[in-house]
N, C-alpha and C positions, 0 to 999 in steps of 0.2 A: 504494500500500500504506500502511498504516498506521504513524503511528508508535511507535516501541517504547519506552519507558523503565521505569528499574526504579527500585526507594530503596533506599537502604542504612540499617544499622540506625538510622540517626540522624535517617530519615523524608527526606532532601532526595535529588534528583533523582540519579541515578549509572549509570554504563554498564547496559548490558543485560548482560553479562558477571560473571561472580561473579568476585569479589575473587581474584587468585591469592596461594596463600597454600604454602606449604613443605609438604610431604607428612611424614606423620609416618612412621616406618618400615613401620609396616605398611599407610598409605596413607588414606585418608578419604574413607569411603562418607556417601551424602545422601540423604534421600526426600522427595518433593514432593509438595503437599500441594494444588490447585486451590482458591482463594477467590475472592469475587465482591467487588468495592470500588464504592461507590457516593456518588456525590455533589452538588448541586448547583455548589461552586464552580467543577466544574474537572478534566478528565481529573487532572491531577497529583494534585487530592483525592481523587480515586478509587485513586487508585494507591497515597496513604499511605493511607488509608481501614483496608482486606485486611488488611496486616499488622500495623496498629496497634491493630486492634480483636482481633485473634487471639492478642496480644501476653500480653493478663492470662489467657489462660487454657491458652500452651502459654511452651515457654523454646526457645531455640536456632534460633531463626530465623537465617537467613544471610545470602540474598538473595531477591530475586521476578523471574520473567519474565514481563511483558504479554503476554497470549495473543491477546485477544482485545479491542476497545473500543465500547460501542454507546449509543448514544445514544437517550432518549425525544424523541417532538418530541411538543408540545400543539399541542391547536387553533387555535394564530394561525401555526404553522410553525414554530417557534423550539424549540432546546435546553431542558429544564429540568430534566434529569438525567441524568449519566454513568453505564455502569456500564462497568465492567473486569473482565479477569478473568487472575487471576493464579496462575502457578503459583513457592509458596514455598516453599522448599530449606531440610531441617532436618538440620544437622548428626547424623550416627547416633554416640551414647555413644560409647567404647571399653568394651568387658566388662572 
């Protein structure tokens, strides 16, 4: 199987698991969001890739779960591009 990693909001490598964090009294709902990360250097550039490009045009990103990881191969056999695909976890307001 594949392996799984996530980033946290600071772009570096971190559990696949979201952060645990204190529930507020009425509790803390999330929606996720499926992005595709893509890179030549490197699954892990793939993986900051998703949420760092999605970053300027939403706020409250939390964490991301690798779904899924696929690879181009060229014409001589060789990798030369990752893609990933992630699902990222948006904190929902309070009203």
């Amino acid at each position: 199987p594949a392996s799984r990693t996530a980033v946290d909001g600071m772009g570096s490598a971190a559990s696949c698991h979201p952060p645990r964090t204190e529930p507020s009294k009425s509790g803390t709902s999330f929606t996720i969001t499926k992005l595709i990360g893509e890179s030549s250097g490197g699954i892990e550039d793939a993986v900051r890739t998703a949420p760092a490009t999605s970053a300027s045009k939403v706020h409250g990103q939390t964490w991301c779960h690798v779904t899924d990881i696929r690879a181009n191969v060229n014409e001589r056999g060789g990798v030369d591009r990752w893609q990933v695909q992630v699902d990222v976890a948006f904190k929902v307001d309070d009203a």
